[in-house]
Every structure is written in C-alpha cells, then in structure tokens.
RODO-2510 file (C-alpha; in nm, 4 decimals, decimal comma):
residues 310
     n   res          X          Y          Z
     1     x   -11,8414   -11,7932    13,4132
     2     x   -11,8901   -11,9854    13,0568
     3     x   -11,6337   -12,2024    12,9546
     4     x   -11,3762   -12,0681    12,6942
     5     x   -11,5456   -12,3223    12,4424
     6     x   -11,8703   -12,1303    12,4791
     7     x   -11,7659   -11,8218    12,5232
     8     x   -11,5006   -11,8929    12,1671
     9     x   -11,8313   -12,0257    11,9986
    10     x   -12,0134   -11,7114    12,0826
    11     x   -11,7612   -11,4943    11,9597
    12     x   -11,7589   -11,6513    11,6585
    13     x   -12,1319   -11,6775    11,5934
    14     x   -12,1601   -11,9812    11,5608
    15     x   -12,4895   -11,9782    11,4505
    16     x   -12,3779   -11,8860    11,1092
    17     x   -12,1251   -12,1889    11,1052
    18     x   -12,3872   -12,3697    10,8532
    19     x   -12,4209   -12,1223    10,6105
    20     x   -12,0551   -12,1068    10,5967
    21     x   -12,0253   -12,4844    10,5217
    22     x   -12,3331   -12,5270    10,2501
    23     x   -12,1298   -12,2233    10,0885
    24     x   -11,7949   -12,4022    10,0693
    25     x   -12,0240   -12,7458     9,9291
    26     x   -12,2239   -12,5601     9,6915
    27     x   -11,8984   -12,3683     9,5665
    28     x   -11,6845   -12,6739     9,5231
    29     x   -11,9047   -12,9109     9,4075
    30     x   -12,0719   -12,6858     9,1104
    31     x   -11,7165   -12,6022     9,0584
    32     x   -11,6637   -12,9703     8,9682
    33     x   -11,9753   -13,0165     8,7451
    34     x   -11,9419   -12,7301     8,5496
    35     x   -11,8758   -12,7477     8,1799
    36     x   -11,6064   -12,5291     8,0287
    37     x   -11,8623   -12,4309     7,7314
    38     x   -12,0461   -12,1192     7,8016
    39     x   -12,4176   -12,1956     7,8169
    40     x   -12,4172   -12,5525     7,7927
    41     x   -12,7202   -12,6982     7,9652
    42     x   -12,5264   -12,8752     8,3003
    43     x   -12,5576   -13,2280     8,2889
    44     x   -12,6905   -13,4067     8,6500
    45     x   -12,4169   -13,5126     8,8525
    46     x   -12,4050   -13,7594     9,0727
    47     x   -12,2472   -13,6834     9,4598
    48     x   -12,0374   -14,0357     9,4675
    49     x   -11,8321   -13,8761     9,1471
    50     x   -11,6415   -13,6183     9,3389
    51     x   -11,3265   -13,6733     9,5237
    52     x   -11,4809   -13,5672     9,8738
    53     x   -11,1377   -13,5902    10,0348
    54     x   -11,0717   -13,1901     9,9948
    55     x   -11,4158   -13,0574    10,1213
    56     x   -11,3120   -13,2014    10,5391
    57     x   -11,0133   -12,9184    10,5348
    58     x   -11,1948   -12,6841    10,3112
    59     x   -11,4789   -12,6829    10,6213
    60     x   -11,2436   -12,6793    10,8331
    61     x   -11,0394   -12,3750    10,6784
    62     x   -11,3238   -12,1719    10,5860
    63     x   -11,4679   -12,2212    10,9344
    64     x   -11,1330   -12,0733    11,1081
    65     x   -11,1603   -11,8004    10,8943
    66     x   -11,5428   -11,7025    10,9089
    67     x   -11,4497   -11,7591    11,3309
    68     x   -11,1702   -11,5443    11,3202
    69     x   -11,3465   -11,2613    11,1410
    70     x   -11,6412   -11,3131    11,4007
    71     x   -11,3966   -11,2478    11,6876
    72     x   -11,2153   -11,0002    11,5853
    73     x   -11,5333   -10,7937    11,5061
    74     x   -11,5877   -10,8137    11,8538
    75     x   -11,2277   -10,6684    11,9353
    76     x   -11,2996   -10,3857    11,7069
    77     x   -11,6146   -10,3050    11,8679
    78     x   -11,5429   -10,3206    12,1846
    79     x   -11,6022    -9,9986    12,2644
    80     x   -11,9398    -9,9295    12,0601
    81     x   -12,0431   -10,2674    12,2372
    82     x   -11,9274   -10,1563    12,6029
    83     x   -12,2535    -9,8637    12,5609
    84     x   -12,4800   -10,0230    12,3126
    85     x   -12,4428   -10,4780    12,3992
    86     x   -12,2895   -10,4589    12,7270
    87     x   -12,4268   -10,8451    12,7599
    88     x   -12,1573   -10,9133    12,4569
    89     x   -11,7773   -11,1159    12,6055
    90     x   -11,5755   -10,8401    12,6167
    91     x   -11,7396   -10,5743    12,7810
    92     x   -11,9340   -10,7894    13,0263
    93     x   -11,6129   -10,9275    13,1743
    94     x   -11,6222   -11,2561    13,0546
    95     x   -11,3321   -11,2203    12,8698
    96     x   -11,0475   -10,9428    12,8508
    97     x   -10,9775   -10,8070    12,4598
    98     x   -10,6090   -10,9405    12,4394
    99     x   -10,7557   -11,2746    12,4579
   100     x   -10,9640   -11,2108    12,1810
   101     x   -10,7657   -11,0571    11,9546
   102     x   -10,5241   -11,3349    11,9747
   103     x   -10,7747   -11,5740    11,9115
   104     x   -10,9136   -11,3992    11,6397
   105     x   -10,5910   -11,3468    11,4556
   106     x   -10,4864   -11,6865    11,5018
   107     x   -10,8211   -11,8335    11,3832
   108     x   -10,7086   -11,6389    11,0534
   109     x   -10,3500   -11,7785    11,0440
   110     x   -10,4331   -12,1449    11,0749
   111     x   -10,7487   -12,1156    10,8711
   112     x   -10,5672   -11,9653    10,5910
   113     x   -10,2902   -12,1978    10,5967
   114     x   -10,5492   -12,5029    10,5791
   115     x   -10,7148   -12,3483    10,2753
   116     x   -10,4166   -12,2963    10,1110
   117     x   -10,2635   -12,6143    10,2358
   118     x   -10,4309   -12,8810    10,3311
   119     x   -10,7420   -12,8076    10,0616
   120     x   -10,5017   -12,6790     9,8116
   121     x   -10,7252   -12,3460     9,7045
   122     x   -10,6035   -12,0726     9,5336
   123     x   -10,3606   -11,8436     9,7063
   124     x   -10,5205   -11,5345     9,5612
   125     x   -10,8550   -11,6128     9,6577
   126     x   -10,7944   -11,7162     9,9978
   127     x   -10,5765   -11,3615    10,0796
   128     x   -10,8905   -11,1723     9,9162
   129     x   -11,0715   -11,3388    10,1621
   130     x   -10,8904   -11,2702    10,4558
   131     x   -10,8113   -10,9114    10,3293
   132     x   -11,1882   -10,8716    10,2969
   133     x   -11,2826   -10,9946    10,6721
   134     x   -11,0009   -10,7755    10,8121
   135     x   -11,1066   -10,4800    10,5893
   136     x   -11,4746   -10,5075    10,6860
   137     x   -11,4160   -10,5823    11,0894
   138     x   -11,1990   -10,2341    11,0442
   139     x   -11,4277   -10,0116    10,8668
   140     x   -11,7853   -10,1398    10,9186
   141     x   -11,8558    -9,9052    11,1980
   142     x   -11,6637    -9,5892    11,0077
   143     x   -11,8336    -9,6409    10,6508
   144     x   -12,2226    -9,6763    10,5086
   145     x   -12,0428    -9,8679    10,2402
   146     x   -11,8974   -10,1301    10,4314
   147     x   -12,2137   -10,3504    10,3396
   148     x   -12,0436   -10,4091    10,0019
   149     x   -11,7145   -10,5512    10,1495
   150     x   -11,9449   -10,8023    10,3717
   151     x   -12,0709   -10,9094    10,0571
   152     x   -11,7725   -10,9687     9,9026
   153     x   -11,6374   -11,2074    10,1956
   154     x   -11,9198   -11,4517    10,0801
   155     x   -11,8078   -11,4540     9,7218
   156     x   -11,4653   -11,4391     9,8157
   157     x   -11,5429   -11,7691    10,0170
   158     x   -11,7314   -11,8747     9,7096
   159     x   -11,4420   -11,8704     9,5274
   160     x   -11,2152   -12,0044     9,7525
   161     x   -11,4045   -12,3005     9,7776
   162     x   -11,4294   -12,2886     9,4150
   163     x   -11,0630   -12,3290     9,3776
   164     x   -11,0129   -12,6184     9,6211
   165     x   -10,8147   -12,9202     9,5034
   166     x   -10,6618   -12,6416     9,2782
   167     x   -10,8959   -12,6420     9,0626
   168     x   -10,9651   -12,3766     8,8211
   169     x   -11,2963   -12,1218     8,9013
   170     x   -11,5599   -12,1541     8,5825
   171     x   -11,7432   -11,8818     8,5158
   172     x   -12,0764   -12,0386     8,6881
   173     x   -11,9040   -12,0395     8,9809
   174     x   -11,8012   -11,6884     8,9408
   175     x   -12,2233   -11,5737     8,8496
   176     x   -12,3330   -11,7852     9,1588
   177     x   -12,0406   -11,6237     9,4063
   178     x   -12,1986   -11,2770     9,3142
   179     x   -12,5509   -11,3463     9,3573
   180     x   -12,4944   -11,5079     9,6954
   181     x   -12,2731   -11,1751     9,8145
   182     x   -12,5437   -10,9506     9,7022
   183     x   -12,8291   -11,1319     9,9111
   184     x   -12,5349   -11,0957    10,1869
   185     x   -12,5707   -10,7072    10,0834
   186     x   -12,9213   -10,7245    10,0836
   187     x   -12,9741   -10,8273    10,4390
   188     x   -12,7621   -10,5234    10,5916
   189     x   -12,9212   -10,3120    10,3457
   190     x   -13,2758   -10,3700    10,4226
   191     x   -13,1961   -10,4212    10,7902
   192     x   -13,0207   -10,0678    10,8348
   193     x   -13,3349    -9,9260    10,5947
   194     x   -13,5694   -10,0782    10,8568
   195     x   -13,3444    -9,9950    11,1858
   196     x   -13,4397    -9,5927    11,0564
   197     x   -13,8204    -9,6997    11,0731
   198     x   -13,9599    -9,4792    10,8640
   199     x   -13,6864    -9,2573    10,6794
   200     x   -13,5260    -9,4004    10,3743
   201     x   -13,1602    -9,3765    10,2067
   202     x   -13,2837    -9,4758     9,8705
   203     x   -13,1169    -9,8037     9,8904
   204     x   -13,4766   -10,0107    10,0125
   205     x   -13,5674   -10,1263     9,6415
   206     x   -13,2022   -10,2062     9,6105
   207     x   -13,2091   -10,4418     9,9211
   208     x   -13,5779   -10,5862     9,7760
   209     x   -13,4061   -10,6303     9,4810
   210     x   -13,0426   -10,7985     9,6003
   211     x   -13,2398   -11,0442     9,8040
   212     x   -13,4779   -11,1716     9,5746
   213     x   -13,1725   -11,1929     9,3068
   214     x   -13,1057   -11,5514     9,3277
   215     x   -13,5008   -11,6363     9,2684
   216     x   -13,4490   -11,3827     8,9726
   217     x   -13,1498   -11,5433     8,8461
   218     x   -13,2875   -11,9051     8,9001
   219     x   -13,5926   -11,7881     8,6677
   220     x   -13,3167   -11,6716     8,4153
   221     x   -13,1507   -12,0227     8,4205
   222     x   -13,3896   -12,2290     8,3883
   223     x   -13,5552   -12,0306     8,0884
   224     x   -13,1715   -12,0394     7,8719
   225     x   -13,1382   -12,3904     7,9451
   226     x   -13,4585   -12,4976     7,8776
   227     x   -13,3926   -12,8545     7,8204
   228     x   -13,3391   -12,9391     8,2133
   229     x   -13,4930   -13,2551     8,2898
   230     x   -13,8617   -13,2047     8,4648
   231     x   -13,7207   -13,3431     8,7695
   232     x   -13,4678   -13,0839     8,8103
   233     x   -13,7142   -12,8048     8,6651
   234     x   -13,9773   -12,9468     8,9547
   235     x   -13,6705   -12,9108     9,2244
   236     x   -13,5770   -12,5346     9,1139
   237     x   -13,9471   -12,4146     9,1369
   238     x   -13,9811   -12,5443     9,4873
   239     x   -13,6401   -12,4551     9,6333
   240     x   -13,7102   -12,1273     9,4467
   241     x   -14,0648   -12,0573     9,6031
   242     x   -13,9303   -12,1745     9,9280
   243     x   -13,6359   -11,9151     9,9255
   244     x   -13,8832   -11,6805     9,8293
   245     x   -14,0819   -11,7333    10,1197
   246     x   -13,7938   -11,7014    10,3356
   247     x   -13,7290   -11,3597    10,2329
   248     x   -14,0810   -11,2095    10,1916
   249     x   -14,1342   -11,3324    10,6051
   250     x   -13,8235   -11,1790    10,7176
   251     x   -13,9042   -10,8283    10,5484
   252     x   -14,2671   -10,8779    10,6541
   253     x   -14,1435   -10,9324    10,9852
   254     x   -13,8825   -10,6694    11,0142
   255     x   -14,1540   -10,4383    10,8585
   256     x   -14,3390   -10,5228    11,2195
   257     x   -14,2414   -10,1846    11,4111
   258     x   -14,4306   -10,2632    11,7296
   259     x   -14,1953   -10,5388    11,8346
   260     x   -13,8204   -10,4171    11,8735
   261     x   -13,6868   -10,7868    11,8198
   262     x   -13,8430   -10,8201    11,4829
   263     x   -13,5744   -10,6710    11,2886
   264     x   -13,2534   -10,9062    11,4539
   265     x   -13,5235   -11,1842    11,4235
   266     x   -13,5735   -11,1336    11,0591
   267     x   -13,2034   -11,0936    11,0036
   268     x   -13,1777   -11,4179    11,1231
   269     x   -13,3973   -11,5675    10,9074
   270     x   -13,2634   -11,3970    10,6178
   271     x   -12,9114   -11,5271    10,7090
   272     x   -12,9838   -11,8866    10,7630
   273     x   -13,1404   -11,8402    10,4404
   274     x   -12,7676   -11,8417    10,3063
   275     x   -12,8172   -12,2500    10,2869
   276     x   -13,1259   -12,2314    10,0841
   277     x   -12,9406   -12,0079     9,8402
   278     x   -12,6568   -12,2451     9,8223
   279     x   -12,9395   -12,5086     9,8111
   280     x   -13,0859   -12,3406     9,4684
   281     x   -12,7852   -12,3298     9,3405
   282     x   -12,6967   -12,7056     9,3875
   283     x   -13,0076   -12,7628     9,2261
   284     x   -12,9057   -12,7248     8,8678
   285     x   -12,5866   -12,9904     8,8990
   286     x   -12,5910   -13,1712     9,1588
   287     x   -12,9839   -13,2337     9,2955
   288     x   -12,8919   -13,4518     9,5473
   289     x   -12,6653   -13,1881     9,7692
   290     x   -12,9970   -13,0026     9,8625
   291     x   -13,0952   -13,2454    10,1258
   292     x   -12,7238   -13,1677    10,3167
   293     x   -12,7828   -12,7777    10,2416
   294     x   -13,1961   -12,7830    10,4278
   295     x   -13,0370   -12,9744    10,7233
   296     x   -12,7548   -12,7570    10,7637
   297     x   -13,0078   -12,4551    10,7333
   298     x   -13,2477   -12,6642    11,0256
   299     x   -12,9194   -12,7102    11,2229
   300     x   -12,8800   -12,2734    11,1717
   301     x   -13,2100   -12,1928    11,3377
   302     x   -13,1851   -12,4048    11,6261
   303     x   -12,7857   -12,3111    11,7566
   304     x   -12,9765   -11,9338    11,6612
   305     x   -13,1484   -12,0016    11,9794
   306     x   -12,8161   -12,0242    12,1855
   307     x   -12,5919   -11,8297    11,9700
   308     x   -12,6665   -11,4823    11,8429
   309     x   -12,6244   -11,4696    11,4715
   310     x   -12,5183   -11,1059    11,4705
***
C-alpha cells in the first residue's frame, strides 16, 4: 500500500507542481518590472532588485491550491474513473473518497488563506481562482465548454501572483495571464480533437492557433518595441523557436494514431511546456529568470515519469 505522501502527491499531480511555480515567478516578477506607461519598451531588470520574501508563501499558496483542485477532481470522478482508470486512488482501494475530499477541500482552505495572507494577494483574484478550480472539477465531465474555465484557472493564478505583496496587476500582466490560459485551452482542445481520431468539432485550427499564441504574441512584442537590446532580442528568438518546437512535437506526436499512448504523451509535453511559456515571457524583463523556469520545466518531465500529469 503507498504511503499517504505518495498516494497525496499523486492525487495532486504532482507532475504539474513546476509549471505551477514558474507561473507564480513569471507573474510576480513581470508584475514588478512593468512600467505603468502603455507601450513603453521594458527596461532589463535585474533578479537581486525584487523583494523575494513574498514569492516562498506565494509557492506555497498557489501549490495548495493547484493540489487541492487536483484532488478533488479525483473525488468528482470517481465514478467515471471506477470504469474507465480503475488503476487511479480511489477506485483501486488505495484510498476511500471521504479522505480525499477532505484533503482536497482543505488543500483549498489553507492555500487560500496563505495567498491572501501570508503573500498578501488580492482577495478578488485569489476567490476567482478557487471559484474557477471548484467550477471546473464540477462541470468538466458535464460540459464541452469546460476547457475555457481550465484556462481561466491559469490566468486566474496569473493574476494572483500578479497581485502578491499587494501589488497592483499592470496591464502586461493582464495580456501575458491570457495568452498562457489559452495555450492551457489549447492543449484540451487539440487533445479531445485528436482523442476523436479522425472526426473534427471545428475547434482543431482553434487549438493550432491557442497554442502557438504566445510565439505569435512574442513576434508582436518584439516588433512594437523594437528598441530591445540584441541580447534580449537573441533570448526571445531562441526561447521562442524552442517553445515552438515543443508544440509542433507534441501535435506531431499526438497526430501518431498507431500508438494509443501518444496522445497523454504529447499532453504531457505540451503541459510541461507551461514553464517555457512563462520562460518567454520572463524574457522581455527579467532575462535572467529563464534559467529557474528550463530547470523547473527539466524537473516536470522527469516526476512525469512517476506521477501522471493528467
């Protein structure tokens, strides 16, 4: 029988931990770089000029949540899991459901109240984000749409992160927390596309489209402020190719219908990908954060190979 520390860690995919954390440092630090003038070309920022003492309970927090949601999505599903992932905690015995909807609920408790605080973010954003998870672990089995309210827990954490130290969301922040929920959307878009192999819903050059919008946007960027220093213009093309090259081998590989893993493999990609997102985005203020963001996304893939990421 696992241990309750596995067995809590499983439950909560851990495997998608990291993404959750280069989120909250991408959000907060950009956050703290950004100029209030619309369209001023951001000025390089150093790392050892923020005041890192908020971002330990804003990991913390945002972890607790991203957990809790995890677990309870298992409570929820219990009974679509018992026929269709028997191996999963609750229907294989490992664990009965009371357990884990306590555990769940009081992941949400305790990480909203360290949010709110111990990091000091906003109130508002941090009961949109728990609102959100709730919602979605609710409904995500009963409606197509449901995709959309996954992608708005990522720019809900976004913004919660944004707003840590109290500190008030620029509209930057605001852009990046929307592209970064629709390559969320993207992912369950294509994947549920691909999981019909062969029939279509219309929504495949939507997906293409959602997960290739933070390249897109990048592109955009860099061409409005085009006085960026070569150094960061030589970072953004890389980290841009790179994410780019993450994307087109997960739909290549999902596109692979003679192996039935290929589609949960290249969601996996796709969602350790998350960091390399956050790592783009870093790249236009603070260049030296996208060194944390690849090892975080290097940590994702290997706990992927002892924790499922969906």
């Amino acid at each position: 029988m696992p241990s309750i520390l596995h067995l809590a860690l499983t439950l909560s995919r851990a495997s998608n931990l990291p993404t959750v954390w280069t989120n909250c440092l991408a959000a907060w630090a950009i956050n703290q770089s950004v100029e209030k003038i619309v369209g001023q070309t951001p000025a390089w920022h150093h790392p050892t000029l923020f005041d890192w003492g908020v971002l330990g309970w804003l990991l913390l927090g945002a972890s607790l949540v991203y957990s809790g949601g995890c677990v309870l999505n298992d409570a929820f599903d219990q009974k679509f899991d018992k026929q269709y992932n028997p191996n999963r905690p609750i229907p294989s015995g490992q664990i009965n459901p009371s357990s884990v909807w306590v555990m769940g609920i009081l992941f949400l408790i305790i990480g909203g109240g360290v949010l709110v605080g111990l990091s000091a973010a906003s109130i508002l954003w941090t009961g949109l984000l728990i609102g959100a998870v709730c919602l979605y672990d609710w409904c995500h089995k009963k409606w197509i749409g449901s995709v959309w309210i996954m992608g708005s827990c990522r720019t809900f954490l976004w913004l919660v992160a944004g707003s840590a130290g109290s500190a008030e969301i620029m509209n930057t922040v605001i852009i990046c927390a929307l592209c970064v929920g629709g390559y969320v959307v993207g992912i369950s878009l294509f994947a549920r596309n691909e999981s019909k192999r062969g029939e279509t819903d219309g929504s495949s050059s939507l997906s293409i489209l959602l997960l290739f919008n933070p390249c897109l946007l990048t592109l955009g960027l860099i061409i409005m402020w085009n006085h960026l220093d070569p150094t960061r213009v030589f970072l953004l093309n890389i980290s841009g190719l790179f994410l780019g090259w993450i994307v087109f081998n997960a739909v290549l590989r999902m596109k692979n219908f003679t192996n039935k893993e290929s589609i949960g493999q290249g969601v996996s990609i796709l969602l350790a990908g998350i960091c390399s997102v956050d790592a783009l985005a870093v790249c236009f203020f603070v260049p030296a954060l996208i060194v944390p963001c690849y090892v975080v996304q290097f940590s994702a893939h290997i706990l992927q190979k002892k924790f499922a990421a969906t």
